[in-house]
C-alpha positions, -999 to 999 in steps of 0.1 A, spaced: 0 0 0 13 38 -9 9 60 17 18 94 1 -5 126 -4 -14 132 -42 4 169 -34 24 179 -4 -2 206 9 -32 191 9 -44 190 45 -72 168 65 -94 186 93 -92 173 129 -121 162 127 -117 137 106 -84 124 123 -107 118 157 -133 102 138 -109 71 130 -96 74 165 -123 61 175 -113 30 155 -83 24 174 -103 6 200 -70 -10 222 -46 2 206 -57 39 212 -26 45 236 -6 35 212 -18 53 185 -21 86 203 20 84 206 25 77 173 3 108 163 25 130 192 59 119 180 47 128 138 31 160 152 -9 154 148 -15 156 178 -2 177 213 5 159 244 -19 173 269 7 161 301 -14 125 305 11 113 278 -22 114 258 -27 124 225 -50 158 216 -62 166 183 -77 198 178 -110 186 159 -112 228 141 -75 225 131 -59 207 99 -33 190 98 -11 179 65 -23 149 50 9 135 45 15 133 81 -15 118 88 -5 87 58 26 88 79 11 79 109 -10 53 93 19 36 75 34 30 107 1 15 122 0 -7 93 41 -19 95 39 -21 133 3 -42 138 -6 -49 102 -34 -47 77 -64 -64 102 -57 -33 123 -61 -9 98 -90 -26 80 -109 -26 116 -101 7 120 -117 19 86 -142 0 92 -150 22 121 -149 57 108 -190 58 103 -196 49 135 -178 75 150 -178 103 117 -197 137 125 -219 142 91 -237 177 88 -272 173 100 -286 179 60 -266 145 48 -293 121 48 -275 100 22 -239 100 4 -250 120 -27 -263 145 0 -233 144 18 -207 154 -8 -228 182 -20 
């Protein structure tokens, strides 16, 4: 798998990063240091992760942090933690459906 931004700016909202978070399920704690050390997220003191859900963050960092997910606990991880992201995504209130959603 690639893990590299189609262009070195484009960003991804905080939002989005804590919706897989959600994803991590055990290996949260984990997680949340790999997301310190790349720099998505501040270390609030707990030695926990905080992502600022108004802030964006560059994409590229975030494949980053995925890539080393994948190459530390392997592709099941990442596939449960995908498979996660609705359950814990924030949709605007108007999205009743995906053609809805992207409008």
């Amino acid at each position: 798998m690639q893990y590299v931004a189609f262009d070195p700016d484009i960003e991804i909202l905080g939002a989005a990063v804590m919706a897989t978070f959600g994803g991590f399920g055990p290996f949260r704690a984990i997680v949340e240091r790999v997301l310190t050390r790349i720099g998505l997220a501040d270390n609030d003191g707990s030695g926990r992760g905080q992502i600022d859900v108004d802030r964006w963050y560059l994409q590229q960092a975030w494949l980053d942090a995925l890539r080393e997910v994948d190459e530390r606990y392997g592709p099941e991880v990442l596939f449960n933690i995908g498979a996660e992201i609705p359950n814990n995504a924030v949709f605007p209130t108007a999205a009743v459906d995906v053609h809805s959603a992207v409008r």
